[in-house]
C-alpha positions as CSV (number, residue, x, y, z in Angstrom):
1,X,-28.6,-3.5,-22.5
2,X,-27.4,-5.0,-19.4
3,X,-27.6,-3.1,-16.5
4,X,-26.5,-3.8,-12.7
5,X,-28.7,-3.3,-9.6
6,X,-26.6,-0.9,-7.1
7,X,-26.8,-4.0,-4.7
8,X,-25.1,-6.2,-7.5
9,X,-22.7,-3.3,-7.7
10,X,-22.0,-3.2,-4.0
11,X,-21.6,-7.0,-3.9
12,X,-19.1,-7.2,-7.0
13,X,-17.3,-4.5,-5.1
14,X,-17.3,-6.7,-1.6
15,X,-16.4,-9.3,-3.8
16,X,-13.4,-7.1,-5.5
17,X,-11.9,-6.1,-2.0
18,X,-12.0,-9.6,-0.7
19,X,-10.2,-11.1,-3.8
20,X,-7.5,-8.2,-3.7
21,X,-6.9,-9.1,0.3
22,X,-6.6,-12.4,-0.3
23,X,-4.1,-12.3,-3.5
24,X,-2.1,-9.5,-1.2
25,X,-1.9,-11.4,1.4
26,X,-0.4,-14.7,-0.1
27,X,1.6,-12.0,-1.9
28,X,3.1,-10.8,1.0
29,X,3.4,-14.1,3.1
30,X,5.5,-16.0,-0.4
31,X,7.6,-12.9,-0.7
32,X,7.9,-11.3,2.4
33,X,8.4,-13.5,5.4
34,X,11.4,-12.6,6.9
35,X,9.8,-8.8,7.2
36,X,6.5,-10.3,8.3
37,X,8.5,-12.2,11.2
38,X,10.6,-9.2,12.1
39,X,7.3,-7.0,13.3
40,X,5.8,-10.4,14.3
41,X,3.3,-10.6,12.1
42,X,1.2,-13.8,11.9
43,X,-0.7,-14.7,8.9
44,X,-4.2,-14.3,10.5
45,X,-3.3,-10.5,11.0
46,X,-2.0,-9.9,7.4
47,X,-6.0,-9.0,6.5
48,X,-6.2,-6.3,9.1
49,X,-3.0,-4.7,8.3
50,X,-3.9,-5.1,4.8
51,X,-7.0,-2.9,5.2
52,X,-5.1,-0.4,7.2
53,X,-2.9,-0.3,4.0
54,X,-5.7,0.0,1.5
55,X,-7.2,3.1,3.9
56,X,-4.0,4.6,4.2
57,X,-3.3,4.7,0.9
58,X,-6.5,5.9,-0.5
59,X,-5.8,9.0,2.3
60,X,-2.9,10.2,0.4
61,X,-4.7,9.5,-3.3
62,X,-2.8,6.0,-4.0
63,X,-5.7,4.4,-5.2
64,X,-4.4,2.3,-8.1
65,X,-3.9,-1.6,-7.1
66,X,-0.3,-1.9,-8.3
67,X,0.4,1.0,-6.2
68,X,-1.7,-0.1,-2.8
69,X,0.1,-3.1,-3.0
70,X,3.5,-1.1,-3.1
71,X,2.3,0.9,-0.4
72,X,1.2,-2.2,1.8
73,X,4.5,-3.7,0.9
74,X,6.5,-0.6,2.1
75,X,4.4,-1.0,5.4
76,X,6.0,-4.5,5.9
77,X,9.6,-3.6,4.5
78,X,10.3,-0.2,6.3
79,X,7.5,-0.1,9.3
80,X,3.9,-0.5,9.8
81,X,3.4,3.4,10.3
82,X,6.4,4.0,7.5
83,X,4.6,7.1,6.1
84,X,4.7,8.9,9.9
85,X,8.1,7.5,10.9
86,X,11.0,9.1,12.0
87,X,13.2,8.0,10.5
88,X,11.5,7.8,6.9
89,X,10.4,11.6,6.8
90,X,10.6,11.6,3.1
91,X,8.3,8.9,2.0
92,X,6.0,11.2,4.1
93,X,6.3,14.6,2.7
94,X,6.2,12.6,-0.6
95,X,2.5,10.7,-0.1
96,X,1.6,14.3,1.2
97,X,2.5,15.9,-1.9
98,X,-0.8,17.6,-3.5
99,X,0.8,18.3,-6.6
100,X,1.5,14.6,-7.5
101,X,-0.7,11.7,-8.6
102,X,-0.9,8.6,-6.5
103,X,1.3,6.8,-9.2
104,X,3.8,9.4,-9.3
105,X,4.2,9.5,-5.3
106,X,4.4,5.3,-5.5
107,X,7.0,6.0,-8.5
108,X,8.8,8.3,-6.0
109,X,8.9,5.8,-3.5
110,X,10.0,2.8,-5.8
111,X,13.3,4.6,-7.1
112,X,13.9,6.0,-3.7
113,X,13.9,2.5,-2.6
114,X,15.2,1.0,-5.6
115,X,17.8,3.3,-6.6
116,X,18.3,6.0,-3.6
117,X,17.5,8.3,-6.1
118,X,16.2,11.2,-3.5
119,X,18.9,10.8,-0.6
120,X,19.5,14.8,-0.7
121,X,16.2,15.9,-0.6
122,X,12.8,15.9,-2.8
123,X,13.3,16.7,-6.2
């Protein structure tokens, strides 16, 4: 049986978060430059607001990668701090949502931007 050492586990884990910064980041800079520019983002911050995504995230139980990356790209499409502005209260009361997984808030949040499914309210 092969077993790993809880250093090899933290290492592959380091290794993990690295890899998913780096793929997220050329992610963002390929697809998303106009929004980058607009908060004048330059691509030797992208790692640190990256991070601040991932933490973020994980706070409101969005833990999934799909759905960190949706969450990092809302951060770049709506505003850094989209989850505590003013003018996006929703997508706040929606990550703050207990009684939903981290999926189902990031599925809120897709069709709300997608589709303006939620304009009246939360459903």
């Amino acid at each position: 049986m092969f077993r790993l050492s809880k250093e090899q586990l933290q290492a592959l884990s380091l290794h993990l978060q690295d890899d998913f910064l780096k793929r997220t980041a050329s992610h963002l800079l390929a697809n998303f430059p106009a929004e980058l520019a607009k908060h004048g983002l330059q691509s030797n911050q992208l790692e640190q607001l990256i991070q601040r995504g991932v933490n973020e995230a994980e706070s409101f139980g969005v833990v999934h990668e799909h759905d960190v990356r949706l969450y990092i790209e809302c951060m770049v499409v709506l505003h850094p701090r989209f989850a505590w502005a003013q003018d996006t209260p929703w997508f706040g009361e929606v990550l703050r949502r207990e009684d939903l997984s981290g999926t189902e808030k990031m599925d809120m949040v897709h069709d709300q931007l997608v589709f303006g499914l939620y304009e009246d309210g939360l459903e």
